[in-house]
C-alpha positions in Angstrom: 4.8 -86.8 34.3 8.5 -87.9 33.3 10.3 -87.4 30.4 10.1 -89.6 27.4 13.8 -90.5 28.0 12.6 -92.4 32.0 9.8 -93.4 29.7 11.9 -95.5 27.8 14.4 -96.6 30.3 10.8 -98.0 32.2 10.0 -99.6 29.4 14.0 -101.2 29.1 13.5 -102.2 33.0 10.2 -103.7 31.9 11.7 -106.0 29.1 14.7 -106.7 31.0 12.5 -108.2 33.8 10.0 -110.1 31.4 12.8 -111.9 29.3 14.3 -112.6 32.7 11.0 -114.2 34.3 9.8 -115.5 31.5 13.4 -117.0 30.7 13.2 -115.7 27.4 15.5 -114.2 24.4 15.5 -111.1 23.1 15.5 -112.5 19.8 11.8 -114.6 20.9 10.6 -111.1 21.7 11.4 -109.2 18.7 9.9 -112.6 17.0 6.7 -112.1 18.8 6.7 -108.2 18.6 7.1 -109.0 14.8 10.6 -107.0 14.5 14.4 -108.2 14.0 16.1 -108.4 17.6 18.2 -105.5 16.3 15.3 -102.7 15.8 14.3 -104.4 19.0 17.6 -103.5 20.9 17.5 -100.2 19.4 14.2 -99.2 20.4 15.5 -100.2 23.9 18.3 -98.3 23.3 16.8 -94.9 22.5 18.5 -95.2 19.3 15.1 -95.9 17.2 11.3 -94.6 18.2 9.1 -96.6 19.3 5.4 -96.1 17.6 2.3 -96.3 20.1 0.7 -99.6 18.6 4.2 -101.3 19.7 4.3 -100.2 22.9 0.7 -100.6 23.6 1.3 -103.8 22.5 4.4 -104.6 24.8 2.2 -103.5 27.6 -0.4 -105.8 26.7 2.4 -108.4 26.2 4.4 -108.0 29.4 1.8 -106.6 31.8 2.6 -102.8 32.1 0.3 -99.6 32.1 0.9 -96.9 29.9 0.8 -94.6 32.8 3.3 -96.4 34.4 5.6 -95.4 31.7 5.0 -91.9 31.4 5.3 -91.7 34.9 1.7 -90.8 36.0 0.6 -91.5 39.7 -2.5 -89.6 39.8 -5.8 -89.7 37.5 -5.5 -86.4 34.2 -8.3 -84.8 36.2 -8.0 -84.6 39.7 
């Protein structure tokens, strides 16, 4: 598994690619995501935590797994 520092840089890559696809603000996405576009940028950022239910969330949102951002390639028990 990776760190939760690649864990949040897949998640930055993740948004990035979204707002660009979807041809969307940052601001529309902190909107939806119910946050300012500044504890938005900061969770991006590393600089504030993200909490499960918003990133579980932003999965749903975007269309990411949660094991693709903690960097698991293999099912826990094999």
């Amino acid at each position: 598994m990776e760190s939760l520092g690649n864990a949040i840089r897949f998640i930055d890559r993740e948004i990035a690619g979204h707002l660009r696809e979807k041809s969307m603000t940052q601001a529309a996405l902190a909107s939806l995501l119910g946050m300012s576009e500044n504890t938005l940028c900061w969770k991006r950022r590393g600089t504030s935590e993200w909490r499960m239910s918003e990133v579980v969330e932003l999965a749903d949102m975007i269309g990411f797994s949660l094991d693709e951002a903690i960097g698991r390639k293999e099912e826990p028990w094999q």
